[in-house]
N, C-alpha and C positions, 0 to 999 in steps of 0.2 A: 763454516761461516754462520754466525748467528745474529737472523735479521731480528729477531724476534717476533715475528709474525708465526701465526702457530702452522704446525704442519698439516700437509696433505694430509689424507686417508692412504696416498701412496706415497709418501714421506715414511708413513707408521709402516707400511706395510716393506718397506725398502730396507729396515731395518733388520724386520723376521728373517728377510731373505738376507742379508750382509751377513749378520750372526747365524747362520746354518751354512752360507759358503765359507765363512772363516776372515771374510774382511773386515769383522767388527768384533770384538770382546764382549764376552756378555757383562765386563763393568762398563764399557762403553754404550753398550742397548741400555743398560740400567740406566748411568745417569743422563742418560738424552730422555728417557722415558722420565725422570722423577722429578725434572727443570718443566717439565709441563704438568705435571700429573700437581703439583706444589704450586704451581700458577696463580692467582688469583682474580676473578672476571674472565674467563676463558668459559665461552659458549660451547658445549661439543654435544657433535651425534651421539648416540647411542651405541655405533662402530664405531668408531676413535676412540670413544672412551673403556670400549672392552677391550679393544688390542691394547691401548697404551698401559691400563693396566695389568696389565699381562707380559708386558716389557719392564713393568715397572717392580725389580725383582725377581727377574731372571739370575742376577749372578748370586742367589743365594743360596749356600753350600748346604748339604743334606745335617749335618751338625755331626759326620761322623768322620770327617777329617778329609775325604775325598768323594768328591762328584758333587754336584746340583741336586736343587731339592728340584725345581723341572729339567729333566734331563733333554738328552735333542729330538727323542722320538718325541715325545709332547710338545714342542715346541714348535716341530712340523707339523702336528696335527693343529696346533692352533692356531699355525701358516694357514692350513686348509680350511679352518673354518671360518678363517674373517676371510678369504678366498668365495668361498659359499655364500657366505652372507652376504658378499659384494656383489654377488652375481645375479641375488633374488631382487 
């Protein structure tokens, strides 16, 4: 459903976790990321706006026919770091 009110910090972050359990496609992280990221008048932290861009482009292929250019082990870690950052 899209209210168009922009999202949480745990909206973005609901994401990293959907797409590393498998409930979300990384074109589905993409284009939920890229409808914000393309926004225009949208105030953001400093956190939102590094996760989202960082979702924003997730489902792009390494250019050699198979696999991501971030793969899941990176994608975790940068589950972990807006994780960290949340927490300072």
């Amino acid at each position: 459903m899209d209210t168009g009110v922009q999202p949480t910090l745990d909206e973005i972050e609901d994401r990293f976790v959907g797409l590393l359990a498998g409930r979300l496609t990384r074109d589905e992280a993409d284009r939920w990321a890229a409808r914000w990221v393309v926004r225009d008048g949208i105030v953001w932290d400093d956190l939102s706006w590094w996760a989202l861009t960082h979702l924003y482009g997730i489902d792009l292929p390494t250019g050699q026919g198979d696999g991501y250019l971030h793969d899941d082990e990176q994608v975790r870690a940068w589950l972990a770091e807006l994780r960290k950052r949340r927490a300072r």
